[in-house]
GULO-376439 format. One line per 10 residues: number of its first residue (from 1); for each residue x, y, z of N, C-alpha, C. Coordinates in nm, 2 decimals, always signed. Last residue first. Example, Ala and Ser with C-alpha at 12.3 -4.5 7.8 and 13.67 -1.06 7.14 Angstrom:
residues 2
2) +1.28/-0.22/+0.71/+1.37/-0.11/+0.71/+1.29/+0.00/+0.79 | +1.32/-0.57/+0.78/+1.23/-0.45/+0.78/+1.32/-0.33/+0.78
//
This chain:
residues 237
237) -7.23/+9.40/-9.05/-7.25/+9.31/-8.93/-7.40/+9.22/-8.96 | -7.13/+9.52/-9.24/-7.10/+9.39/-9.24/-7.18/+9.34/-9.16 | -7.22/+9.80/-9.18/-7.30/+9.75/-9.29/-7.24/+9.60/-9.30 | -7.06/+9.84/-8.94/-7.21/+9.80/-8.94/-7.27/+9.75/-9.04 | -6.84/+9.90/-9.06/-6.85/+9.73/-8.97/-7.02/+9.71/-8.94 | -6.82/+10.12/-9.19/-6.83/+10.00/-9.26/-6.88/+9.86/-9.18 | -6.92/+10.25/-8.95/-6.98/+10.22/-9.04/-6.97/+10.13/-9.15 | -6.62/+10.27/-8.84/-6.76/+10.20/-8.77/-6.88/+10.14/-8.82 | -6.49/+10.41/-8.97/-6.45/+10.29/-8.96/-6.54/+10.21/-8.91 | -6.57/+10.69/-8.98/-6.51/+10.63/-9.08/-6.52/+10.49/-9.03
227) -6.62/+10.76/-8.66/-6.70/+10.74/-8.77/-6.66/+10.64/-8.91 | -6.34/+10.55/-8.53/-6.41/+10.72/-8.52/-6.55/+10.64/-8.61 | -6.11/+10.35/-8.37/-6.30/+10.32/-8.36/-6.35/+10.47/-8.39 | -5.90/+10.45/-8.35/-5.90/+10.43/-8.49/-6.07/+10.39/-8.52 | -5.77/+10.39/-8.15/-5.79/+10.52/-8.20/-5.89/+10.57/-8.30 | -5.72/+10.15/-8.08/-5.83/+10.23/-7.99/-5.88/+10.37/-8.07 | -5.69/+9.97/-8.38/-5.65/+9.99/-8.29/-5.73/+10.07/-8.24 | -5.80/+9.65/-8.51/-5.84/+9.78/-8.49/-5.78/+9.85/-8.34 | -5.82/+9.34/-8.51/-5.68/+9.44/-8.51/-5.70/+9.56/-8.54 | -6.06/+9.30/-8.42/-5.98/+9.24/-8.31/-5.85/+9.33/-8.35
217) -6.35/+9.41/-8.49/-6.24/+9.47/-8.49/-6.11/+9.45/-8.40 | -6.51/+9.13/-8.49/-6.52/+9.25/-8.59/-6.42/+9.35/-8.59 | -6.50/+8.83/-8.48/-6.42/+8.92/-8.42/-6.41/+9.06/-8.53 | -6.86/+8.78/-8.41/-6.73/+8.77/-8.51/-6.64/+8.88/-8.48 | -7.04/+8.55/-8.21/-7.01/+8.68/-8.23/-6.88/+8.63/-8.35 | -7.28/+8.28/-8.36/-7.17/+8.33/-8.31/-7.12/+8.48/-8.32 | -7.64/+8.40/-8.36/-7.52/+8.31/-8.40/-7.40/+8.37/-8.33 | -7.87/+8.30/-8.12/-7.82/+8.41/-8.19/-7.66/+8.34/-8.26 | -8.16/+8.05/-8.17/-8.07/+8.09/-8.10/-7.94/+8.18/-8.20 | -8.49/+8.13/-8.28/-8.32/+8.06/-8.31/-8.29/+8.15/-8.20
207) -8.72/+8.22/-8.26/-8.73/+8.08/-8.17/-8.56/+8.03/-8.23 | -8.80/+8.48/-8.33/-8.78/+8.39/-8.46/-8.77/+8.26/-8.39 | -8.85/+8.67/-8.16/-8.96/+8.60/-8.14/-8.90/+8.50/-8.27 | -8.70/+8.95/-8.32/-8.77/+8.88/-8.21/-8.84/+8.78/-8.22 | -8.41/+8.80/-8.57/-8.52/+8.91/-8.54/-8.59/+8.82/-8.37 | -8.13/+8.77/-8.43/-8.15/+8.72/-8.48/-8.30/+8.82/-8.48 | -7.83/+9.01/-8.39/-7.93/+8.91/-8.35/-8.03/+8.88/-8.41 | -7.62/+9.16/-8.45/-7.57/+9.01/-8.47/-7.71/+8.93/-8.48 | -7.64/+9.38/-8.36/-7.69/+9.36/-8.51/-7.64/+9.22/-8.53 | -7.53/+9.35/-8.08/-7.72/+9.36/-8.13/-7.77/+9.37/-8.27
197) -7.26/+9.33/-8.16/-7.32/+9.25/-8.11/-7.47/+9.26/-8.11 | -7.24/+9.66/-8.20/-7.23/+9.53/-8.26/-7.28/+9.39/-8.29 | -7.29/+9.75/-7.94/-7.44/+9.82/-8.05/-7.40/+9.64/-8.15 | -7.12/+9.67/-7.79/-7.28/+9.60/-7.72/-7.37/+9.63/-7.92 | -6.89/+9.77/-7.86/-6.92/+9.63/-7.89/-7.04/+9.56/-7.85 | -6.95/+10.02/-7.82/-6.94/+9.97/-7.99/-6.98/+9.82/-7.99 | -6.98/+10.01/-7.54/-7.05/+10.07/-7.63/-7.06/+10.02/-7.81 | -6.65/+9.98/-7.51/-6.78/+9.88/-7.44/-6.91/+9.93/-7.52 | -6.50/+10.17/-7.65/-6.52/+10.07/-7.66/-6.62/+9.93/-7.65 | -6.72/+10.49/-7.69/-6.65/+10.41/-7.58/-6.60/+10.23/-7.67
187) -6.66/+10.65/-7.97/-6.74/+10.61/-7.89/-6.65/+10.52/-7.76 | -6.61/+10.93/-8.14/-6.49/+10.86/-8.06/-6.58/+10.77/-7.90 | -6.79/+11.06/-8.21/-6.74/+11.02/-8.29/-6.61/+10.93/-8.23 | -7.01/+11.09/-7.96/-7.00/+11.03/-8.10/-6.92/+10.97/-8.22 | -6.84/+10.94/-7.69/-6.82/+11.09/-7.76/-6.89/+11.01/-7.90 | -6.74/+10.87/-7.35/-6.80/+10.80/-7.48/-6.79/+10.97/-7.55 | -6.64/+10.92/-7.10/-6.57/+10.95/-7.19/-6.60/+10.91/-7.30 | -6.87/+10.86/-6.94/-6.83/+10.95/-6.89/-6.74/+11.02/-6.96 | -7.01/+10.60/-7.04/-7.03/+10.73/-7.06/-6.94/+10.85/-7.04 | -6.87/+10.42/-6.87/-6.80/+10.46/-7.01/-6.87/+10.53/-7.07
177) -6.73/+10.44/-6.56/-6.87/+10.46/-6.63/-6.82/+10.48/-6.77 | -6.67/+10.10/-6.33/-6.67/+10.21/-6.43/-6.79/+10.27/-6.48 | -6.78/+9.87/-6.34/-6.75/+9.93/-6.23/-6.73/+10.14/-6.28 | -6.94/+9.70/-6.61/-6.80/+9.78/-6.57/-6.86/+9.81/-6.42 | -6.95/+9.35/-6.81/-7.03/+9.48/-6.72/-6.94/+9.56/-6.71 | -7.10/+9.19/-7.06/-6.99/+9.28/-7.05/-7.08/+9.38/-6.92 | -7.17/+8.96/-7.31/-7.25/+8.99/-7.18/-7.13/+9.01/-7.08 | -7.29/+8.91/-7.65/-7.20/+9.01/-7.51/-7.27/+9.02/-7.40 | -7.33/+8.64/-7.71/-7.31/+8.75/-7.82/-7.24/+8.85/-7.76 | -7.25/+8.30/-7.60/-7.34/+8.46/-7.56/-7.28/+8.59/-7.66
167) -7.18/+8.09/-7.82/-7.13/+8.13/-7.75/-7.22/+8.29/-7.75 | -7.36/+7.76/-7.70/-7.33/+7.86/-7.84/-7.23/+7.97/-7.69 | -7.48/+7.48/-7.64/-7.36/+7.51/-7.62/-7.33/+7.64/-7.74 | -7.86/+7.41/-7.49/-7.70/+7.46/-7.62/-7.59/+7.50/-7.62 | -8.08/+7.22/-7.43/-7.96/+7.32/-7.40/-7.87/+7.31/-7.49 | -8.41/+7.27/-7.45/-8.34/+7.19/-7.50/-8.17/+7.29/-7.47 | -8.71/+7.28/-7.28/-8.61/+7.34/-7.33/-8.51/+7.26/-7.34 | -9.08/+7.32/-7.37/-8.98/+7.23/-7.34/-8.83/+7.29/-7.38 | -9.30/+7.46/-7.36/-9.27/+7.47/-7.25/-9.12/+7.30/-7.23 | -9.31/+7.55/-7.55/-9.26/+7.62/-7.53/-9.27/+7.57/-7.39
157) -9.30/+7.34/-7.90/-9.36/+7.28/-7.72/-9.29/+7.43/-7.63 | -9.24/+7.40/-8.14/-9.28/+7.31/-8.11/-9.41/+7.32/-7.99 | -9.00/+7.56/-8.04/-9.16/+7.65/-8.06/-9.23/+7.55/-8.05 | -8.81/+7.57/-7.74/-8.81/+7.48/-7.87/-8.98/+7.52/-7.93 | -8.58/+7.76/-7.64/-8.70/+7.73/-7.65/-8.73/+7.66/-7.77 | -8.28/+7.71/-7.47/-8.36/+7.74/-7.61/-8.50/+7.68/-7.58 | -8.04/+7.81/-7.28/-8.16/+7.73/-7.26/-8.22/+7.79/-7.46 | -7.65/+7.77/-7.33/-7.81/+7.86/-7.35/-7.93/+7.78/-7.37 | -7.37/+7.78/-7.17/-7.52/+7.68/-7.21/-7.64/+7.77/-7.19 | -7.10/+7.91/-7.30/-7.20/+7.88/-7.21/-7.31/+7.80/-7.25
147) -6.72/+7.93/-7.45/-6.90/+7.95/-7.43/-6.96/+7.88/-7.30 | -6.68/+8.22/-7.19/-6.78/+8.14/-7.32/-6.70/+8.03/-7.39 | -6.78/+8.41/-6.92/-6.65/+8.32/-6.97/-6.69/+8.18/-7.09 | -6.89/+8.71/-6.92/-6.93/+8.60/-6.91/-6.81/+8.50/-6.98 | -6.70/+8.98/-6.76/-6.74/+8.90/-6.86/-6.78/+8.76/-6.83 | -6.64/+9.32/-6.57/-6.68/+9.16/-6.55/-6.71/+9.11/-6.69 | -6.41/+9.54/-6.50/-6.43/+9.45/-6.57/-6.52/+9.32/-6.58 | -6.32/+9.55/-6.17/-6.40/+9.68/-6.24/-6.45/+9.64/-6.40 | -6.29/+9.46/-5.82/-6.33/+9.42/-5.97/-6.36/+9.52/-6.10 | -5.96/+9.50/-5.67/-6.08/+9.62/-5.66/-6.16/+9.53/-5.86
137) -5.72/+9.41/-5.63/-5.83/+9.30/-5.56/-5.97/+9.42/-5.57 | -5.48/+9.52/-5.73/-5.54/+9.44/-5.85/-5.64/+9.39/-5.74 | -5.39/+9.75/-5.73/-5.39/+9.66/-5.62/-5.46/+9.57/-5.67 | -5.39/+9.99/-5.92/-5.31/+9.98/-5.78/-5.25/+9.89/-5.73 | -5.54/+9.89/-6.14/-5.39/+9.89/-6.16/-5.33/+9.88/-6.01 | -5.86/+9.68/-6.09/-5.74/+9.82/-6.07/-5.57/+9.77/-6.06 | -5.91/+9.45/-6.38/-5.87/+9.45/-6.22/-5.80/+9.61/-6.20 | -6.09/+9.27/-6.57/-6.04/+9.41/-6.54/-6.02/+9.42/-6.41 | -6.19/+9.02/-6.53/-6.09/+9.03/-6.66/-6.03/+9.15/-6.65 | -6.36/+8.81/-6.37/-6.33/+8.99/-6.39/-6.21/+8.97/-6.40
127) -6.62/+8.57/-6.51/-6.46/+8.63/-6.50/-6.46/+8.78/-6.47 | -6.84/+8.34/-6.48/-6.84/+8.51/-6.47/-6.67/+8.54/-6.43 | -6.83/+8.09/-6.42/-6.83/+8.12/-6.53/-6.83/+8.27/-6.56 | -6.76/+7.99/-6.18/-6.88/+7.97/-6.22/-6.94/+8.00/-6.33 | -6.52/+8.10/-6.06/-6.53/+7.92/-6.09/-6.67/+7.84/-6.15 | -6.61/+8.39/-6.04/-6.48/+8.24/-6.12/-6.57/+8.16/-6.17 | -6.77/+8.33/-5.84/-6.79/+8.38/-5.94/-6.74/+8.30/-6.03 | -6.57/+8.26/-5.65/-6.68/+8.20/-5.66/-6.78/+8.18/-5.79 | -6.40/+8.46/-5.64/-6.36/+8.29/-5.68/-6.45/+8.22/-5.71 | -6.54/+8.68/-5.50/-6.49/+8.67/-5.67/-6.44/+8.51/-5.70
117) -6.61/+8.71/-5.28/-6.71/+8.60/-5.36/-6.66/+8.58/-5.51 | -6.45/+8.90/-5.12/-6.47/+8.73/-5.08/-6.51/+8.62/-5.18 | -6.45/+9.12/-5.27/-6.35/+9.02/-5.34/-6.35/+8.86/-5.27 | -6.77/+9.27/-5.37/-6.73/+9.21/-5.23/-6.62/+9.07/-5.26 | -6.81/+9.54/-5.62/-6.79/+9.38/-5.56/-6.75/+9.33/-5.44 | -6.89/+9.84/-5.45/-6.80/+9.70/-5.49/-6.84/+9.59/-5.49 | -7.03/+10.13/-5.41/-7.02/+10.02/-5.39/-6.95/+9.91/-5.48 | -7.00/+10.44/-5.50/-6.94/+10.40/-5.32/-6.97/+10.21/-5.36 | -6.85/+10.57/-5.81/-6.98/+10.51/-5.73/-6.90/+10.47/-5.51 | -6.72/+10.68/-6.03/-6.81/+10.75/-5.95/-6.89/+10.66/-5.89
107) -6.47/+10.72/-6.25/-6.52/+10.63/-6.15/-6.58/+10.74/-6.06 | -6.35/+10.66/-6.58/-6.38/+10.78/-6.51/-6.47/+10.66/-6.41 | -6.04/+10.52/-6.75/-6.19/+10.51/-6.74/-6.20/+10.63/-6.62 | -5.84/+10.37/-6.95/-5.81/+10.44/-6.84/-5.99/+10.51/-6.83 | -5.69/+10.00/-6.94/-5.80/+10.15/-7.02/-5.82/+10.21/-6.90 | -5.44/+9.73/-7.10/-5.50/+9.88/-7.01/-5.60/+9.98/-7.03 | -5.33/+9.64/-7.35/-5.34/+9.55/-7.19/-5.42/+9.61/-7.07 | -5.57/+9.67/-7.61/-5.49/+9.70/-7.52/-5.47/+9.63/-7.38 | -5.87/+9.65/-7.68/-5.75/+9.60/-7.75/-5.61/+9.71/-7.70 | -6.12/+9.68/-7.63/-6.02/+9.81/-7.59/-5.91/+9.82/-7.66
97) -6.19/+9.50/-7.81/-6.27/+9.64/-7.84/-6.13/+9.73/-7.81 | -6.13/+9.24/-7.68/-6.07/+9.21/-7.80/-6.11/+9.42/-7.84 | -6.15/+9.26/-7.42/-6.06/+9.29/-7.40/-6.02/+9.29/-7.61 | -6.50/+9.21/-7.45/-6.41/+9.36/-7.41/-6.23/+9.39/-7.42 | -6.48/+8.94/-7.50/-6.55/+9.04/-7.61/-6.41/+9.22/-7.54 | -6.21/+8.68/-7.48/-6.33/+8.82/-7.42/-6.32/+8.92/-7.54 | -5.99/+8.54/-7.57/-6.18/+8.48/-7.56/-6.29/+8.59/-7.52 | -5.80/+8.70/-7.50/-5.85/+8.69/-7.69/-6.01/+8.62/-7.66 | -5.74/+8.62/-7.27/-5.80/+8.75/-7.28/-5.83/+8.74/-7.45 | -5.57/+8.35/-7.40/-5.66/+8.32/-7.27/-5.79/+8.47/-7.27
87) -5.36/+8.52/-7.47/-5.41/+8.39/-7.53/-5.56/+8.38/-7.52 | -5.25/+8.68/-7.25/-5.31/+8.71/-7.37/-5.40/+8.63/-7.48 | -5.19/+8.47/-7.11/-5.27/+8.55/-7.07/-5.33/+8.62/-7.15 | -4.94/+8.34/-7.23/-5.08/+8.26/-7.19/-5.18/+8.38/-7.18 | -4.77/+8.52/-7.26/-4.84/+8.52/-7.35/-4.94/+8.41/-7.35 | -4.70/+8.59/-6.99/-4.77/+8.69/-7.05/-4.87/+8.69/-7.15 | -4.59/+8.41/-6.79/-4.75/+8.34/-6.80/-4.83/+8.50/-6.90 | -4.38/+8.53/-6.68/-4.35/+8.42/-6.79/-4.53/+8.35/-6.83 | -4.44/+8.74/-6.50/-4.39/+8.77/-6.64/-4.42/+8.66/-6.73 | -4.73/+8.60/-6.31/-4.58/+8.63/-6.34/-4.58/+8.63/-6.48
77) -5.01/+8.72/-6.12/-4.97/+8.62/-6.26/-4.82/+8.70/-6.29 | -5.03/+8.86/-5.88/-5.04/+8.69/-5.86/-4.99/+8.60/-5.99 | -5.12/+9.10/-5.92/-4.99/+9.09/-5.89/-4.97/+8.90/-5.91 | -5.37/+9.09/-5.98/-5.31/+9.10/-6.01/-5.16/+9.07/-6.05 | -5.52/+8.85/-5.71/-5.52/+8.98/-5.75/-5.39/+8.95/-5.87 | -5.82/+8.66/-5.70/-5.67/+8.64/-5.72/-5.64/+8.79/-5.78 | -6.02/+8.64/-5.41/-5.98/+8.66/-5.51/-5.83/+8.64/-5.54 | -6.03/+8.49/-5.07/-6.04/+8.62/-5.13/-6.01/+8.57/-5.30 | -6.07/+8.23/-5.01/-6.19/+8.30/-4.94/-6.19/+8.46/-5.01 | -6.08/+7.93/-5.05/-6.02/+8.02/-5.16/-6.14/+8.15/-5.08
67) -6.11/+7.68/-4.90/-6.07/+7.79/-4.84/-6.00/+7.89/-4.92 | -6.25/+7.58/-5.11/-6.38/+7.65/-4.98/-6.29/+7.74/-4.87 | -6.27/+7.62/-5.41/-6.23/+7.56/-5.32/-6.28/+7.63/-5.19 | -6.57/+7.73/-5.60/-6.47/+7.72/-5.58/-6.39/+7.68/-5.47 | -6.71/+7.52/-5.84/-6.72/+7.57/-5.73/-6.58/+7.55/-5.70 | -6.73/+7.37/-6.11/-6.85/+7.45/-6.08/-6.82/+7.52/-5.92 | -6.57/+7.35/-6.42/-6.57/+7.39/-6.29/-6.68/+7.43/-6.20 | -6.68/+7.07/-6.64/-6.69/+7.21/-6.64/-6.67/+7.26/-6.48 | -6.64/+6.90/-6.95/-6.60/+6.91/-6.84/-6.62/+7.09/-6.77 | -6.85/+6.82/-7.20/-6.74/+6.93/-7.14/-6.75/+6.90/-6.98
57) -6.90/+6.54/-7.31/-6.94/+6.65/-7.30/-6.86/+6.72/-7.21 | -6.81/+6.26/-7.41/-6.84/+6.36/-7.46/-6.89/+6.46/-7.45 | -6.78/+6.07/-7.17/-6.90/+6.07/-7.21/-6.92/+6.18/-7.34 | -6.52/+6.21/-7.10/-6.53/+6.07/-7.17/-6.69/+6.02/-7.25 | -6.47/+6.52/-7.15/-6.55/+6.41/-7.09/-6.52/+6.29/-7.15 | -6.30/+6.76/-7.33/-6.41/+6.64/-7.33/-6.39/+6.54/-7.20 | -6.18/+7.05/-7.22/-6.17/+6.94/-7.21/-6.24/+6.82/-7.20 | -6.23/+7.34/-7.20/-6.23/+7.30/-7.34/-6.19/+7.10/-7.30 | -6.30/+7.37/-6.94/-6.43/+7.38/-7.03/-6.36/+7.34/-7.15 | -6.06/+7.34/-6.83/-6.12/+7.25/-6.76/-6.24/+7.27/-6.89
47) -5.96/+7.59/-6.91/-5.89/+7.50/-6.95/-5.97/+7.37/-6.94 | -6.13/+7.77/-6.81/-6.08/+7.80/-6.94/-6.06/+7.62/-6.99 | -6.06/+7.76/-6.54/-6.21/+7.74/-6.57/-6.20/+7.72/-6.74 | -5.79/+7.79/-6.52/-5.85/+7.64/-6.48/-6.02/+7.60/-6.51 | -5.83/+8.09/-6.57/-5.77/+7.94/-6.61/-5.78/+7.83/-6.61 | -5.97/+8.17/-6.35/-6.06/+8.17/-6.45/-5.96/+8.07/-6.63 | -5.82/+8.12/-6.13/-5.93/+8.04/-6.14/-6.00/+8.05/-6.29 | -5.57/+8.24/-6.21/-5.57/+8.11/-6.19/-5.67/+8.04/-6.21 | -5.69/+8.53/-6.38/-5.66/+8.49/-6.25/-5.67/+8.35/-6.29 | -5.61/+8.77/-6.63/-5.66/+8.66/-6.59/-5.62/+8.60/-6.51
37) -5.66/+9.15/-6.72/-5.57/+9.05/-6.62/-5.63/+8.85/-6.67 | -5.59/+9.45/-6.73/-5.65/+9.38/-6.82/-5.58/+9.21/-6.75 | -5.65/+9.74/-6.56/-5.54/+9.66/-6.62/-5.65/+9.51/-6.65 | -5.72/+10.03/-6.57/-5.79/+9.94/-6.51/-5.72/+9.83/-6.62 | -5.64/+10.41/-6.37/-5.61/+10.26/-6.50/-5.66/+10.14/-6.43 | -5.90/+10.60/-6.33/-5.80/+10.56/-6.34/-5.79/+10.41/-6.41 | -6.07/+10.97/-6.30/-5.98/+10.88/-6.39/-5.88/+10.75/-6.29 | -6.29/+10.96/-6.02/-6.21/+11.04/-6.12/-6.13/+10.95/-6.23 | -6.35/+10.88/-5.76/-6.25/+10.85/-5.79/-6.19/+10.88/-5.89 | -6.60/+11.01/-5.54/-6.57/+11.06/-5.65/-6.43/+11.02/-5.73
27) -6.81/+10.85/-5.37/-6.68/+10.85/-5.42/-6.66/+10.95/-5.54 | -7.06/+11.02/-5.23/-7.14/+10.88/-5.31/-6.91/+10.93/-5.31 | -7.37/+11.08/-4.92/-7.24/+11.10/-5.02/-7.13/+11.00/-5.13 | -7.60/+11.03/-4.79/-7.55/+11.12/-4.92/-7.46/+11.17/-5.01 | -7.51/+10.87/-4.59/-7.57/+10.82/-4.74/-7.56/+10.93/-4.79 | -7.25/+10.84/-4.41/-7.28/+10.96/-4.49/-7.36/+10.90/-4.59 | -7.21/+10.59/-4.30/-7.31/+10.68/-4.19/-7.31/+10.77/-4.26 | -7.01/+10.46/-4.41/-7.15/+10.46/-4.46/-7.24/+10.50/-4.41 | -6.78/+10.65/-4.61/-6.87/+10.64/-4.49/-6.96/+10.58/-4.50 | -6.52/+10.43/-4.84/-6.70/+10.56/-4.78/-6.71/+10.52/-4.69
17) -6.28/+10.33/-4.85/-6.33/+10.48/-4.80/-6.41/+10.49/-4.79 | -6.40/+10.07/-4.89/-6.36/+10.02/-4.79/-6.36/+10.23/-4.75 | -6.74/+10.06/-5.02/-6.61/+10.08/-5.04/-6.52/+10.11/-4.91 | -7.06/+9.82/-4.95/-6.95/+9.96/-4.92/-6.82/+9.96/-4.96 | -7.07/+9.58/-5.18/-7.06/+9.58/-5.03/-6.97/+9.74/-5.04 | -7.24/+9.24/-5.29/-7.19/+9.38/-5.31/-7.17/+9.49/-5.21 | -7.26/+8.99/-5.17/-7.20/+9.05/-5.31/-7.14/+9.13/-5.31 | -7.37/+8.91/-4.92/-7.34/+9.05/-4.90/-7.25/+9.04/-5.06 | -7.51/+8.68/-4.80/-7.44/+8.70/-4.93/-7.46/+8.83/-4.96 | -7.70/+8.71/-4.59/-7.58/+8.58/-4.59/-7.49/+8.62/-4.69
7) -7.76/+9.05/-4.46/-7.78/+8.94/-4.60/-7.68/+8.87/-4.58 | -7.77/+9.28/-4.33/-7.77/+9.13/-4.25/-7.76/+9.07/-4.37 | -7.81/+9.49/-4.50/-7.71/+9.49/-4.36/-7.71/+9.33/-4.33 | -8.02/+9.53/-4.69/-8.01/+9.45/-4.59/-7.87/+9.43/-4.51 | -8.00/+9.78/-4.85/-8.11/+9.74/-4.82/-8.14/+9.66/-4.73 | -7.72/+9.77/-4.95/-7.74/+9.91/-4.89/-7.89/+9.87/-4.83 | -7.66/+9.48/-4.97/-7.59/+9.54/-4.86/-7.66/+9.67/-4.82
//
């Protein structure tokens, strides 16, 4: 969008405040809450991937209905679908780190997800798991929805690839900046769980695919990620 104005698939797209006749000037939105959610689509994407095929292989969503034209906000999942939801958020790396329904984060940018294409996304295997508290249709959370099919290189023949059903180690974005409140001794959650996940991996160039992540601090509470406790999880990891 800031490069092509005309692009068929404008993703990503001016914030509905900025000017866009000010490029010099970027949002300054400062602290806020970013609620921890799962939409319809990325349930039926959940539910549809753990269900065999008759032929034995996963059933899997690949597109989203054609007149699903905005996202599913927030507000959309009722009281009684709490402890599905939680169920459902236990499959994501980020939501297992913050471990909380909520994280309150620092925001500096003018561009967005464009919520036309979030179903799309969905239904394709990329979930936003983090939605603004406001008005739940602003993305600020994205995760890859796992597991997934990883191409592997087979050494043998590198030009032949064989596909695998493992589950991606971390693959976590924000809207957000989790620098903005990371701190050595009180690091960001998103942060802990990327360094984590990188001692998971296998050396370079070994031709294995990375093993499963392990829920290294699913009953760790937010506080409690300081020094002391970090370091044990690294000498496990």
């Amino acid at each position: 969008m800031e490069f092509n104005p005309d692009t068929n698939y404008p993703v990503v797209i001016d914030m509905p405040e900025f000017n866009p006749g000010d490029m010099g000037g970027t949002m300054r939105l400062g602290s806020r809450r970013t609620m921890f959610f799962v939409s319809p689509t990325v349930k039926r994407y959940i539910e549809d991937s753990s269900t065999p095929k008759s032929n034995g292989t996963m059933e899997i969503a690949t597109n989203a209905s054609e007149s699903d034209e905005t996202g599913d906000r927030v507000g959309d999942v009722v009281e009684d679908d709490e402890e599905t939801a939680k169920h459902l958020l236990s499959k994501f790396n980020s939501y297992h780190y913050v471990n909380a329904d909520h994280i309150y984060a620092r925001h500096r940018h003018r561009y967005e997800v464009n919520p036309t294409f979030i179903k799309h996304f969905e239904a394709n295997g990329l979930a936003f798991i983090g939605r603004d508290a406001d008005h739940g249709n602003r993305m600020e959370i994205g995760e890859l929805i796992r597991p997934i099919t990883i191409h592997k290189v087979i050494p043998k023949d590198a030009g032949d690839l064989k596909n695998s059903e493992r589950q991606h180690p971390y693959f976590v974005g924000t809207q957000f900046h989790p620098e903005y409140t990371s701190r050595p001794m009180t690091p960001s959650p998103f942060f802990v769980g990327l360094i984590l996940a990188a001692r998971t991996q296998q050396s370079a160039g070994s031709g294995q695919l990375p093993p499963q992540p392990k829920p290294w601090i699913s009953k760790q509470q937010p506080a409690s990620l300081s020094y002391n406790s970090l370091f044990p999880l690294m000498g496990d990891a």
